[in-house]
TORBAVEX-982356 format. One record per residue (C-alpha): residue number from 1; z, y, x. Coordinates in steps of 0.001 Angstrom, whole numbers, padded with zeros to 6 digits. Layout:
# TORBAVEX-982356
SITE/NUM/Z/Y/X
...
# end
This chain:
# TORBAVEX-982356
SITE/1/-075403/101805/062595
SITE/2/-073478/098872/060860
SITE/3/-071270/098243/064187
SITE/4/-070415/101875/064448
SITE/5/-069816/103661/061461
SITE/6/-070016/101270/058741
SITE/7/-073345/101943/056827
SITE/8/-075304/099459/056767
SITE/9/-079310/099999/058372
SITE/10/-082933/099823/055980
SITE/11/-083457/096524/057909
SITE/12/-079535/095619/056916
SITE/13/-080587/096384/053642
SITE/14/-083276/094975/053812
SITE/15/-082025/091178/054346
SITE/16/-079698/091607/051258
SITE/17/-081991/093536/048089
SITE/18/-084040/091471/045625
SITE/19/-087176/092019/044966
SITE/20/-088739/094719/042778
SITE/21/-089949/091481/040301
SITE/22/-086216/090255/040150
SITE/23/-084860/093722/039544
SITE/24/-087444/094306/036698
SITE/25/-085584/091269/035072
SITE/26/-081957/092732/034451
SITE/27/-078344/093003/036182
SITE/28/-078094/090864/039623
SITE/29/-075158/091504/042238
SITE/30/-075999/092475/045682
SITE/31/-073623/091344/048070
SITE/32/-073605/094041/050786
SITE/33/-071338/091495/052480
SITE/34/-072960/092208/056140
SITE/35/-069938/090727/058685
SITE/36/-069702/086937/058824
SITE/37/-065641/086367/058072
SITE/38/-063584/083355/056850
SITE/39/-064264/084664/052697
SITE/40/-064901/083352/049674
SITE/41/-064027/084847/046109
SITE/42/-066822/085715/044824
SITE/43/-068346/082040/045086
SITE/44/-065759/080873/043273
SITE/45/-065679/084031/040824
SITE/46/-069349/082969/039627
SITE/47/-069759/080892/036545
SITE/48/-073235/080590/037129
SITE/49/-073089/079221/040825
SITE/50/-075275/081976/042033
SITE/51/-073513/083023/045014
SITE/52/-073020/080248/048214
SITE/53/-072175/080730/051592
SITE/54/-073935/078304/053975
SITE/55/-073325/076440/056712
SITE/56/-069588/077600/055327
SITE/57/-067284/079705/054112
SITE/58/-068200/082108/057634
SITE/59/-071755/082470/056192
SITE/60/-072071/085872/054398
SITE/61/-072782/085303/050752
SITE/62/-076195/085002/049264
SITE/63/-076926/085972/045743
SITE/64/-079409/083068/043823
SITE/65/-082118/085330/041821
SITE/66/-082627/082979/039799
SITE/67/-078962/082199/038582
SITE/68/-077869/085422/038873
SITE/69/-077323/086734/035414
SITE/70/-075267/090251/036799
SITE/71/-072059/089249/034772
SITE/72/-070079/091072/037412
SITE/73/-067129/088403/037850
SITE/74/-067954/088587/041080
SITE/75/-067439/092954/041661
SITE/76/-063385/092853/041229
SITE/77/-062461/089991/043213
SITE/78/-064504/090929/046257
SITE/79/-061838/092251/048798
SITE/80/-064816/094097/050630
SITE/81/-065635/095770/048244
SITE/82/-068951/094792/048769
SITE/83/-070584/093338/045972
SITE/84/-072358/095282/043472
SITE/85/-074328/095022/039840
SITE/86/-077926/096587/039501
SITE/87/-079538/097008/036329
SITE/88/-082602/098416/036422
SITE/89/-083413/097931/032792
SITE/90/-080982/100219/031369
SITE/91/-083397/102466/030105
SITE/92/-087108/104117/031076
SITE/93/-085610/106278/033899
SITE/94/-082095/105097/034131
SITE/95/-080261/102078/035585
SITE/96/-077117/100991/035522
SITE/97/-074700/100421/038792
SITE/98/-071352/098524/038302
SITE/99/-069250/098682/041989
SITE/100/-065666/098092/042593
SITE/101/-062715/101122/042959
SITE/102/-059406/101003/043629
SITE/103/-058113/104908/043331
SITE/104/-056159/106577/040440
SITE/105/-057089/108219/038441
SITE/106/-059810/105843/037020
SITE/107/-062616/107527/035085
SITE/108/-063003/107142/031582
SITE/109/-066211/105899/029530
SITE/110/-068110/109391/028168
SITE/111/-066871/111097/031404
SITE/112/-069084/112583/034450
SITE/113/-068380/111132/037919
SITE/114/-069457/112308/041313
SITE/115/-071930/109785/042663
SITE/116/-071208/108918/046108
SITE/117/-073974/107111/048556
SITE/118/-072886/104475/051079
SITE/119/-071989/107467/053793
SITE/120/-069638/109119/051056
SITE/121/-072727/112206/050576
SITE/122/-072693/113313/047359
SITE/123/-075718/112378/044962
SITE/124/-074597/114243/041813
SITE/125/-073200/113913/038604
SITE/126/-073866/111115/036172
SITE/127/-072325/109385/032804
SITE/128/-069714/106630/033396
SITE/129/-070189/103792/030978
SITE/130/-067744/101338/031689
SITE/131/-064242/101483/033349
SITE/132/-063048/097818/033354
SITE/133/-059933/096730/034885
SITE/134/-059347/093815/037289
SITE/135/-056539/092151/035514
SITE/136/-053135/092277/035802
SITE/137/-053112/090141/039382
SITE/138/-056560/092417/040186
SITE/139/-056208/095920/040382
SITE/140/-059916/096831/041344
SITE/141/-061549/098290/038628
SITE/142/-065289/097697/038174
SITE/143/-067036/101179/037195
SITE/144/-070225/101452/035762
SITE/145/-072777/104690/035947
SITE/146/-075840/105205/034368
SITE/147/-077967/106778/037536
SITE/148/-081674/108032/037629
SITE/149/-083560/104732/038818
SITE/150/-084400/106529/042120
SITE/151/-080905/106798/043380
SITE/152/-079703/102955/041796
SITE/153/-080191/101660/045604
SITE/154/-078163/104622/047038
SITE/155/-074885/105133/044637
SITE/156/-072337/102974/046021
SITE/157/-069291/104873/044838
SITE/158/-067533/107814/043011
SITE/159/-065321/110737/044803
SITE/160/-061848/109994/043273
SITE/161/-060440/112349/041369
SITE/162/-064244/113925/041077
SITE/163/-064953/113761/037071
SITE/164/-065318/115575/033999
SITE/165/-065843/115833/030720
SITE/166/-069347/114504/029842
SITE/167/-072999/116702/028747
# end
């Protein structure tokens, strides 16, 4: 239970995932944003306008499917950590997940990283393809794996330290 240990419920879930249609259409951010605090970035981190909070800035944000383009502006400057990038369309049986992470060492692109789910379980082994830095003012790194479609809802993170050389 959310309250309790920090994993968010199906139903929480539930309120926050686009649709199968949308997903089938490329990269959109999913804000697992579940507690309602005074927050913002990520609206204003979105060129496209596809995130508001409403009545105000106590709301939790909700992602627009139909401005969402899944630039992932929004990944780095969520201090919750709790926005990611879902691509379903990465290949035939792959998608790609793009989540923040703030530990040293980072992972390189070509290297294996140890999927994580949202209770920290390991889900196995899988290509990195992008390692992109925050900025100089941002130190959260946005890392992108290439997952089997089956576990793109589940990843959520990577064991630090846990990688290897790739194949």
């Amino acid at each position: 239970m959310l309250i309790r240990d920090g994993i968010p419920t199906a139903e929480d879930l539930a309120k926050v995932l686009p649709s199968e249609e949308r997903l089938a259409k490329g990269p959109i951010a999913i804000t697992e944003c579940f507690q309602q605090i005074a927050c913002n970035p990520c609206v204003a981190a979105c060129p496209h306008h596809a995130i508001s909070m409403e009545p105000d800035i106590n709301a939790t944000p909700k992602v627009d499917p139909d401005k969402c383009i899944g630039c992932r502006l929004c990944v780095s400057k969520c201090p919750g950590l709790a926005i990611f990038v879902v691509d379903m369309t990465q290949s035939e049986d792959t998608a790609a997940v793009t989540f923040p992470f703030e530990y040293i060492p980072v992972p390189e692109k070509g290297q294996l990283a140890c999927g994580l789910n949202r209770a920290g379980e390991e889900l196995g082994w899988f290509p990195v393809l992008r390692a992109v830095s925050g900025g100089k003012k941002n130190m959260t790194y946005m890392i992108t794996l290439e997952v089997p479609k089956e576990l793109a809802m589940e990843v959520r993170n990577i064991k630090a330290g846990g990688y290897r050389d790739g194949k």
